[in-house]
Structure formats: C-alpha cells, structure tokens
C-alpha positions as CSV (number, residue, x, y, z in Angstrom):
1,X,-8.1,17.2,11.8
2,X,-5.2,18.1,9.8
3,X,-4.0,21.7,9.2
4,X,-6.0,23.7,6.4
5,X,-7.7,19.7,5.4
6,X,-11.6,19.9,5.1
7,X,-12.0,16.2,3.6
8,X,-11.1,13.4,5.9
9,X,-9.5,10.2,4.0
10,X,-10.1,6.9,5.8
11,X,-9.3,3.6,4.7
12,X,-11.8,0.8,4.0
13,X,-9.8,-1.9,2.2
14,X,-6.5,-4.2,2.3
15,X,-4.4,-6.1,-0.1
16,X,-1.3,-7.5,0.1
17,X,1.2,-10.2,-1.5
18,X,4.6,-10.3,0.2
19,X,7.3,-12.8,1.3
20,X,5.2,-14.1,4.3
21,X,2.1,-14.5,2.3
22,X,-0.4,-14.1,-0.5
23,X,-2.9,-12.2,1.0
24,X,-3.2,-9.9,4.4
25,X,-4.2,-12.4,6.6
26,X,-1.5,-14.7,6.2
27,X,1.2,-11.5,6.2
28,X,0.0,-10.4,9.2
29,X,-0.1,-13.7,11.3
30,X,3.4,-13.8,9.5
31,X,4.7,-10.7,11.0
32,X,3.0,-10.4,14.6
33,X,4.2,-13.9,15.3
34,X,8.0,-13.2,13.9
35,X,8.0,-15.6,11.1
36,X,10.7,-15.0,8.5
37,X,10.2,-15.1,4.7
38,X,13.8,-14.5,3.6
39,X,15.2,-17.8,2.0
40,X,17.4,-18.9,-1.0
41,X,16.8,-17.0,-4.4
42,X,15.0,-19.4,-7.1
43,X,13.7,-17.3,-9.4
44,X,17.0,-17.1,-11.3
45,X,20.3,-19.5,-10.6
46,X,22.2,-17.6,-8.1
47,X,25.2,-20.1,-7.6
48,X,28.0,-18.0,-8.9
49,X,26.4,-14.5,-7.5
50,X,27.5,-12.9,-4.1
51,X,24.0,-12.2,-3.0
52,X,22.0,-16.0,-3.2
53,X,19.3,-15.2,-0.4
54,X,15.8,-12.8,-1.3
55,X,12.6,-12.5,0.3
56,X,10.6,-13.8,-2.8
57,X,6.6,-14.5,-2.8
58,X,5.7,-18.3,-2.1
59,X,3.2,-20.2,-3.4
60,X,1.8,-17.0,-6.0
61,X,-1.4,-18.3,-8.4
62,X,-2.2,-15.5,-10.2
63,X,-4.8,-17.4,-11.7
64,X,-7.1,-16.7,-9.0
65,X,-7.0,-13.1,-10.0
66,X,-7.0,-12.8,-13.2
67,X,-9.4,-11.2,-15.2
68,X,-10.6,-13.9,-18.2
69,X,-11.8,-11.2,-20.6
70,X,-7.5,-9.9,-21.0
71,X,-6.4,-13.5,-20.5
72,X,-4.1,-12.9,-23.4
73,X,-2.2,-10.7,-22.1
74,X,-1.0,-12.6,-19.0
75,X,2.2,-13.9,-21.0
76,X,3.3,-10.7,-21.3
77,X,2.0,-9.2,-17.6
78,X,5.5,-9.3,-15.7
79,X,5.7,-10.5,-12.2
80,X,5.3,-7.7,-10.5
81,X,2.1,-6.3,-12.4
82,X,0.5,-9.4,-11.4
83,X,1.5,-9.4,-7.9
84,X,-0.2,-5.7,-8.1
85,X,-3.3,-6.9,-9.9
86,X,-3.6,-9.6,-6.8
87,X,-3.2,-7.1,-4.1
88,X,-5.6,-4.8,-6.0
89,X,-8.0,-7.4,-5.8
90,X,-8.0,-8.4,-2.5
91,X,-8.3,-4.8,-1.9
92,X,-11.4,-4.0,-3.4
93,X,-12.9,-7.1,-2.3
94,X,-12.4,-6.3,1.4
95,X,-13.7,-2.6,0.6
96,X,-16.5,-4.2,-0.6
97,X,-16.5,-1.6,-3.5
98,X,-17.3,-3.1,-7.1
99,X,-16.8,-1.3,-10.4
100,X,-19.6,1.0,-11.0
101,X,-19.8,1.6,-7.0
102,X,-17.7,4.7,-7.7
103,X,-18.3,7.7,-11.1
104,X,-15.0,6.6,-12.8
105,X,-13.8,9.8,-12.3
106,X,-14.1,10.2,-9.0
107,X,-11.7,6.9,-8.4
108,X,-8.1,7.1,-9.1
109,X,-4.5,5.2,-8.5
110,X,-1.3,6.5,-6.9
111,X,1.4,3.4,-7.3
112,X,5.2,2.9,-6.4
113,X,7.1,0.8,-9.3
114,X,9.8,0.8,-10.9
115,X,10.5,1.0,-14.5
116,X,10.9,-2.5,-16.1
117,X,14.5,-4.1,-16.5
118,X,15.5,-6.9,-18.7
119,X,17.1,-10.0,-17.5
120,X,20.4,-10.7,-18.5
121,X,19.1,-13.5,-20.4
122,X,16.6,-10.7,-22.0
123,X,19.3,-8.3,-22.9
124,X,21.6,-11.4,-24.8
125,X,18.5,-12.3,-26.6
126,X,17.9,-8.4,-27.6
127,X,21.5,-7.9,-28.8
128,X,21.8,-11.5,-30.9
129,X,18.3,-10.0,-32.7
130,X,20.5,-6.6,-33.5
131,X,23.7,-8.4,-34.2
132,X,22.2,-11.5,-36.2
133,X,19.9,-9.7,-38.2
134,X,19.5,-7.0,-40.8
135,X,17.4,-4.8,-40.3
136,X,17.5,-5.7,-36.5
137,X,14.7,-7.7,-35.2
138,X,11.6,-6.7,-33.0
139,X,11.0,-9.7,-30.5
140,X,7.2,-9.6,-30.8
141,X,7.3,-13.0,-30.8
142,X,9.2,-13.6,-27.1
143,X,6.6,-13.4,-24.6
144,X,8.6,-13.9,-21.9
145,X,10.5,-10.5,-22.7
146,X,8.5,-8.4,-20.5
147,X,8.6,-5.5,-22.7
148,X,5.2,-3.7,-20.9
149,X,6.2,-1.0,-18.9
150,X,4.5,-1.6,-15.5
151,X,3.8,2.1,-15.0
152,X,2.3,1.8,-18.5
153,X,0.4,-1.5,-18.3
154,X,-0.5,-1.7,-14.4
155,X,-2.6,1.3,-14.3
156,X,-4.5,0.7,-17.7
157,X,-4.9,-3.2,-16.4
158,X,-6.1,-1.9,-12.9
159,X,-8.3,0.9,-14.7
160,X,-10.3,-1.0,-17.4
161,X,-11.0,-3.7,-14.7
162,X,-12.0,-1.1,-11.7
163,X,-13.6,1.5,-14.0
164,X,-10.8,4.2,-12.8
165,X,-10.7,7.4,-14.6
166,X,-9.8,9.7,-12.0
167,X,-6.4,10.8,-11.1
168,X,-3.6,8.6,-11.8
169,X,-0.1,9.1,-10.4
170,X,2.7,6.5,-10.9
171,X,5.6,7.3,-8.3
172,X,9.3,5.8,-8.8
173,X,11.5,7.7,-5.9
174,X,12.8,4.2,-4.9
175,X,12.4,2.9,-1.3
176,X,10.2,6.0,-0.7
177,X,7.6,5.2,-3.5
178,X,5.4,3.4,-1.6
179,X,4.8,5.9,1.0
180,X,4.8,9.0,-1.3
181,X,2.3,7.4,-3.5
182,X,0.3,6.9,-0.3
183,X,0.4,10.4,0.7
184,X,0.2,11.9,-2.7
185,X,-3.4,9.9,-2.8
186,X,-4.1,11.8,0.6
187,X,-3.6,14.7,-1.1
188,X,-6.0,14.3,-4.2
189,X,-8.9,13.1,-1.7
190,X,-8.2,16.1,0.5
191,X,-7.9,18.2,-2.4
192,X,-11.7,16.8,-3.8
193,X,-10.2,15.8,-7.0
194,X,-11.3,12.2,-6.0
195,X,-13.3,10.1,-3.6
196,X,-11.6,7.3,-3.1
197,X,-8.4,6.1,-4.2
198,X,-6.1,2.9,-5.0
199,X,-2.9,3.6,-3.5
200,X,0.5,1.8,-2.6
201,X,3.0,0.3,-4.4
202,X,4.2,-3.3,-6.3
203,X,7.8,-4.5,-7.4
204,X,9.8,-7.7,-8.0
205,X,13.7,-6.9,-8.5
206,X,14.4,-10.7,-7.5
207,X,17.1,-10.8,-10.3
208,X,20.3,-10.5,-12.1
209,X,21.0,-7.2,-12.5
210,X,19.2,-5.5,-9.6
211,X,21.0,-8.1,-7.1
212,X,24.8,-7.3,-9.0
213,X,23.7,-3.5,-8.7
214,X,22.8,-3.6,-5.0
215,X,25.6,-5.8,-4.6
216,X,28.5,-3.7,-6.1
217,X,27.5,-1.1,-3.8
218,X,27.8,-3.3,-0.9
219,X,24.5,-2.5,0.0
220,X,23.2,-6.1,0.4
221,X,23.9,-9.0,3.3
222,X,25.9,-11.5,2.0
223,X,25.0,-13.7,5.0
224,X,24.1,-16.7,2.2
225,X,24.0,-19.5,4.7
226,X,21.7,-18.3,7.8
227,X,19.0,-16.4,5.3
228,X,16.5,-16.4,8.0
229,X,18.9,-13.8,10.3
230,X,20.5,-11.8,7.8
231,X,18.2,-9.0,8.2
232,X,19.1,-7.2,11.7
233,X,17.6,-4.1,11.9
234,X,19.9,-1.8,14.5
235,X,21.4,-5.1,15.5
236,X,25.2,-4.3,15.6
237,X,25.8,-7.3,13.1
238,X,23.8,-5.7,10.4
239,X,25.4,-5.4,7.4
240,X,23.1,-4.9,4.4
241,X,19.8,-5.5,3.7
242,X,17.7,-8.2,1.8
243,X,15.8,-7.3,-1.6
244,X,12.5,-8.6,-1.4
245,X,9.0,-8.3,-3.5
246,X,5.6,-8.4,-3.4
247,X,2.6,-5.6,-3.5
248,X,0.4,-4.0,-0.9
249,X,-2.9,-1.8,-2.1
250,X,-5.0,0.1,0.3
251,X,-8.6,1.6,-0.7
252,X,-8.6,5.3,0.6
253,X,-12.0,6.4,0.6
254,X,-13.2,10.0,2.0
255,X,-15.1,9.8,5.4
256,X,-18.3,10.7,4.4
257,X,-18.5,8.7,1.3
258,X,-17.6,5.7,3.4
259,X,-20.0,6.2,5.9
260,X,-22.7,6.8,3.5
261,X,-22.1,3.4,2.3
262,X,-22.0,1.5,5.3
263,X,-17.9,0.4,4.4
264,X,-15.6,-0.9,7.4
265,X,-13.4,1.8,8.3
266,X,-10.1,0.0,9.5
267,X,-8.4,3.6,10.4
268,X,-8.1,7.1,9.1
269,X,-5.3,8.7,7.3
270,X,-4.2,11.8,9.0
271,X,-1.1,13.1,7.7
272,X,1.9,13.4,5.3
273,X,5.6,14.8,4.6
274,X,8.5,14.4,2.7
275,X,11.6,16.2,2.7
276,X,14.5,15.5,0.2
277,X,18.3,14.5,2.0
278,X,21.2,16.5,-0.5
279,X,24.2,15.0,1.2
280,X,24.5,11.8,-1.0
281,X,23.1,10.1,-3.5
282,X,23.0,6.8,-1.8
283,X,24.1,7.6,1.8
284,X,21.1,9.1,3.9
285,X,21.1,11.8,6.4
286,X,24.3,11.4,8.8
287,X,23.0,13.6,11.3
288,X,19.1,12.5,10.8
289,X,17.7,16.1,10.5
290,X,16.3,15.7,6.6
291,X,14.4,12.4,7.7
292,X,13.6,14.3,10.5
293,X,11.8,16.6,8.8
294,X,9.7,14.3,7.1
295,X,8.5,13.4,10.1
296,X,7.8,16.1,11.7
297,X,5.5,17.3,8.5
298,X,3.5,14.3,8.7
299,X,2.8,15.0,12.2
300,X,2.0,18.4,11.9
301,X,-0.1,17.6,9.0
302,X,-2.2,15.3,10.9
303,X,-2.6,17.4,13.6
304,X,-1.1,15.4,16.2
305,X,1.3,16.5,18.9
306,X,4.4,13.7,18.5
307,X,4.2,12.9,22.2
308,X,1.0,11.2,20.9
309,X,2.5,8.7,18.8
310,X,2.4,5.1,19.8
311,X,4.5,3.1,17.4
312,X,7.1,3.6,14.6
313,X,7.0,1.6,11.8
314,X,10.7,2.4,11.1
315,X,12.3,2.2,7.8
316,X,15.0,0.1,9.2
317,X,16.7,-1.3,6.2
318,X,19.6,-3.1,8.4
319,X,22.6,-1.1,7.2
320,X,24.9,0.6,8.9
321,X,24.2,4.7,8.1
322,X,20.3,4.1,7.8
323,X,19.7,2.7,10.6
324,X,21.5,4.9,12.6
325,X,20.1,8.2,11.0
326,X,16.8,7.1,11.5
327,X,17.7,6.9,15.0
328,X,19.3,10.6,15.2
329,X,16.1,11.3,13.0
330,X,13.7,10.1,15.6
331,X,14.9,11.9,18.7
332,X,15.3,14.3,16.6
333,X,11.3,14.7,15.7
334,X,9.8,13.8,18.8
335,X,12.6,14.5,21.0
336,X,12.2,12.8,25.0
337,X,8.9,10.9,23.8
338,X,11.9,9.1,21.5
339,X,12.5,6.9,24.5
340,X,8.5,6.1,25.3
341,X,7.8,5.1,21.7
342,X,8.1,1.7,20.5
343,X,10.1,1.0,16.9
344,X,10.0,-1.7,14.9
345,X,11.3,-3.1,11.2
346,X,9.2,-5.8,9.6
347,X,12.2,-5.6,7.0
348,X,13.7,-8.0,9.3
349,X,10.7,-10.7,7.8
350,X,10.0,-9.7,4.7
351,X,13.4,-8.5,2.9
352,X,12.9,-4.9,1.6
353,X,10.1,-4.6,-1.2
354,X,11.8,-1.3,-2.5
355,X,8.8,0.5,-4.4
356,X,6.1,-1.2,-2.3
357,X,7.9,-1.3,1.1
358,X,6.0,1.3,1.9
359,X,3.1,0.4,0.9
360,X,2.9,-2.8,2.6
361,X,4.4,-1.3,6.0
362,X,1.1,1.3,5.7
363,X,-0.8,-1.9,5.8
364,X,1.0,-3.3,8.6
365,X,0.7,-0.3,10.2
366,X,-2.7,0.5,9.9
367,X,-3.6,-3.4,11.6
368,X,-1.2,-2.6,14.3
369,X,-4.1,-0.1,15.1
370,X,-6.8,-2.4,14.5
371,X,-5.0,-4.9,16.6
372,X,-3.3,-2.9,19.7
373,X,-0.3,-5.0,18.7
374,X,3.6,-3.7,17.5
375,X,4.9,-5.9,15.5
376,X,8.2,-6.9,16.5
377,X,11.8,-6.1,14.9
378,X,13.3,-10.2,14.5
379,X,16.7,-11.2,14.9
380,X,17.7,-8.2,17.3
381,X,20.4,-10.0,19.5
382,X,23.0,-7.9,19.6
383,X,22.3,-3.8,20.5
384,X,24.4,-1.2,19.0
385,X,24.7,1.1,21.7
386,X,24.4,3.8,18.7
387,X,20.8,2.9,18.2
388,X,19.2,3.2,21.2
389,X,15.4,3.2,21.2
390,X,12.9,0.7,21.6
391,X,12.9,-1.7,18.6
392,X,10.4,-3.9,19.9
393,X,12.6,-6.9,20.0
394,X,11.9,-10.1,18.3
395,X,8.2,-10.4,19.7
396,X,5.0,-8.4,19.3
397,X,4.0,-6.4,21.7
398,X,0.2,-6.4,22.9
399,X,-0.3,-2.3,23.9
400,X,-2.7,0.1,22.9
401,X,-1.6,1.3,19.7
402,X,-4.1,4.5,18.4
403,X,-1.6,6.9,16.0
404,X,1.2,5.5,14.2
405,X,4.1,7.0,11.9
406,X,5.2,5.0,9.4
407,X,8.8,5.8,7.5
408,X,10.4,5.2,4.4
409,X,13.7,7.3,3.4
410,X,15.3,6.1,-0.2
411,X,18.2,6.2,-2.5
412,X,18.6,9.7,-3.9
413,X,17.6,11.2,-0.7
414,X,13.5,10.7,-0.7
415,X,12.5,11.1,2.6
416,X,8.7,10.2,3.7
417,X,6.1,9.6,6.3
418,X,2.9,9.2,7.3
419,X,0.7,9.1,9.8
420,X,-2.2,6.6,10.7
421,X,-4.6,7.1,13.6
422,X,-7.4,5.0,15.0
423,X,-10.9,6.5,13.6
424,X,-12.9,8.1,16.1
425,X,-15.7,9.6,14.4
426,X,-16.2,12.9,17.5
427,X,-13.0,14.1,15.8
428,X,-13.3,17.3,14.2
C-alpha cells in the first residue's frame, strides 16, 4: 500500500489506437513481436518538408464507434477526438462497465491533449475570409476546419455517452500528459472524489505545422528513406525522434468497487510523481537528477523499495540529451539495481504519440505484467557506451515481470512516473 493511501485503484479496462493497431490486441502483438509502425506521412503531402516519415494510425473506421444519436457532429470531431472516442470505447467494453453501472458522479476523466491547431491549409482559408470580406467571415460553413477544441469537445462527447459527471481534468504538459493525467486520476480515486475513472491521453500532430515546428528545432529524424529504423532509442545513431498518434484509455476503478462487481482486474496502480526540470525549456535534465526525482516519488508512493522493480518502460524518445539523462536519471533512482533492471522504448515502434505517449506506454506496461514479457527496444544495433543499461534489445523478453515504472519527461521540463504492480489481493 502506498504511503498515507487508504483506497487502492486498480485497473479493469484497456483501449488503445496507435501506429501498430486499432485496438490493444493488435498493439500488443505489434510491440512484443517488434513490428514497426513508422512509415511515410500521408495524411498531408510531405514532398517538399524535411521530415516525410510519421507513425500514423492504419486502417482507422471510426464508424464502428461512433455514437448514431451525435452522428452530426462527426464532420466536425477532429482526428484525434475520434481516435479518443475509439479507445474510450474499447475501454469500457473490456471493463465491462455500461453507462448507468457507475452514479455519474462518482465516474470522471483525466485526458492528455493538446489544444487544436489549424492546418496551414486552415489558416489560408481563415485569413482569405478576413481579407476578402467585410465584416470578416465566420467559416461555419467549413466543416473540415476543426474548430472544436478537443479539451472542450472530447470530454463532453465521452461524458454525455458514458454518463460522467464526476471529476474532469484535461492535462496539456506535452510528452508528460499522458502519464500525469494517469496519476492525477490516482489521485481523485485515492482521494474518494471518484470510483472509477477514464484516464490517459489522445493526439494526432501528423501535420504541417507541428512537423516544421519539431523540425526547426532539430528535434525530429530526418532519416526519410529507412522509416522503419529511424527511431533508435540509446542506439548511438539516434538522432531525433518520430511524431506519431493515436489514443490509449484505461478504466481505473477502486479495489473494492471492482471486486464487488466481479470486473477483471489486469493490475493495480500503486504509485505516482512528478517533478519539474528548470534548466531548459526544451533540453531535459543534463545530469538526470529532476527525472530522477520523479521516479523516486512514484516509488515511494507505491510503497515499493526500487530494488523491486522489474522493468522500465523508459521514455526513450531517441535523441541525444534524453536518452542519456534518462540513463543518469535511472542509476540515479535505483542506484546498483540500475544494472539488474531491464529498459525498454516502444517509441522505437510506434513514433512518439506526444499527449497520449504515456498513456499508451501505461497500457503496454500494465500487459507486460499480465504477460511476464518486456517488450523489446527495436533497431538497437549500435550501443552508446554513454547509455549503458539493459534496453532489452530488439526482442521481447519472456521474465517475470510483477512492478513496473513507466516514464515520460517533456518539453518545458514535465517530469513523470508511475508505478504498476501485479495485483495480489493479501496486500495490505
């Protein structure tokens, strides 16, 4: 049991729409047997851009999902609030909770995503409307300007659907969103201000002007023509990572309302910490310490000693500085029982899903568990003698897997992590 926590929060449902697949099973298979999901960018005309290569959803039908009765609004639903309502589905239906299973307002939502962005297309059709006309022109009429707010639209669409009136947090701290809104559901469980909770995260910056930002920082690969090994995670040819979407939503659910109905409990949520890096906006911790103390909070919280974690879902972006700080940052936490624990980055399959990376590597992390299986960190051929842990390379590894730290450390210096363990209902 966690320090000072009375409620324990375990969690009864999956969901998941990524790069390697459109639900969890076919993620999953994705990632334990190393299959890559980066490829060319076609959700916009790339030719002339020096980033061409994203890890993009295949195969998406949101059709299956969506809810007839606010059909009308699909239009205008951007990409990544339907990716979310799909996750969010799949979710509930392997919780086996329905709406009206739960008081409203004792179900809530913690989400990572990012504030909408216009096109570039959008944004020369927005200024012609203010140039061209006088007064300027509203474009009511464009449905394909996406001019809902996700942290607006998603939680009303996910609340009117789920019956959700309960706490509702809406977290957009970057490539730590995922996690933090994870943990900040944890907390509102623990707390008894609900009893179970929709939490992870959902984004899609597969265009224009995210890929020229990320770019102009020379925070992406530009490794165009071999897409499927431009992601190395402490590989010494890293050089950037791969922006990639999708959504991952798990049902928390406290203990005792889970066993009263009879739910599958996959594992329990122990523990979580954050800590904020001040050095740099963009740079992370050169030393590791603020990462490190992220860590070491989750652990704490959980009440587990570090020597007792198995596996490391690491952040592992495949850039040079944060893959090296989260190095420093994990001997830094668990000191000798660094070189005993195995690391991996799924990054290297699935591109980095920004506001729900973390959120889908909670997934992955929590079926590691289920599984006794690390997943393995792909295209790791080269070692930087700098990074020197156990990064699982390019195949799972079958071992008994029973608490597991997951990471996620972001622009602007978010640090976070949390802890999964395998539920054993003797603990106390």
């Amino acid at each position: 049991m966690g320090v000072g926590h009375s409620r324990r929060v375990v969690v009864t449902g999956l969901g998941a729409v990524s790069p390697l697949g459109t639900d969890v099973a076919s993620t999953w298979d994705g990632v334990t047997s190393g299959r890559n999901g980066i490829g060319p960018i076609t959700l916009f005309d790339p030719t002339h851009w020096p980033v061409q290569i994203a890890g993009e959803v295949q195969g998406f039908d949101y059709s299956r999902v969506e809810d007839p009765s606010v059909a009308d609004l699909t239009p205008i639903l951007p990409r990544m609030n339907r990716l979310c309502v799909a996750a969010t589905y799949e979710a509930m239906q392997d919780s086996g909770l329905t709406a009206g299973d739960v008081p409203h307002d004792r179900l809530g939502i913690s989400f990572g995503c990012l504030s909408n962005m216009l096109t570039l297309g959008q944004t020369d059709h927005w200024r012609q409307l203010i140039d061209l006309h006088d007064p300027p022109l509203y474009p009511t009429f464009d449905a394909e300007l996406e001019l809902r707010l996700p942290q607006v639209v998603v939680p009303r669409t996910i609340s009117d659907r789920w019956g959700c009136g309960g706490p509702t947090f809406l977290v957009s701290t970057a490539c730590a969103a995922g996690t933090q809104a994870v943990g900040t559901a944890l907390r509102a469980i623990q707390r008894g201000d609900a009893d179970v909770m929709l939490a992870g995260g959902f984004d899609s910056m597969v265009h224009e002007v995210t890929i020229i930002c990320f770019a102009l920082l020379g925070a992406l690969s530009t490794n165009n023509d071999e897409p499927e090994r431009a992601c190395c995670p402490f590989d010494q040819r890293r050089n950037g990572f791969i922006i990639g979407e999708g959504a991952a939503i798990l049902v928390l659910e406290e203990l005792e309302h889970a066993r009263r109905r009879g739910a599958n409990i996959y594992a329990e949520l122990a523990g979580f910490g954050t800590s904020m890096t001040t050095e740099h906006i963009t740079d992370t911790s050169k030393d590791g310490s603020h990462p490190a103390r992220a860590m070491s909070f989750a652990a704490r919280d959980a009440g587990v000693n570090t020597v007792d974690i198995d596996y490391i879902n690491a952040h592992g972006t495949s850039t040079k500085a944060n893959d090296l700080s989260e190095t420093l940052a994990i001997r830094l936490a668990l000191g000798e029982h660094a070189n005993n624990v195995a690391v991996s980055s799924t990054k290297s399959m699935t591109g980095h899903l920004v506001h729900a990376a973390g959120a889908l590597e909670a997934v992955f992390s929590v079926l590691a568990i289920r599984d006794n299986v690390a997943p393995p960190t792909t295209n790791y051929e080269q070692p930087d003698p700098q990074c020197d842990l156990d990064y699982v390379p390019n195949e799972a590894r079958p071992m008994p897997i029973n608490t597991v730290l997951s990471n996620s450390f972001a622009f602007g210096g978010n640090n976070a992590s949390i802890v999964f363990r395998r539920f054993d209902g003797s603990l106390t």
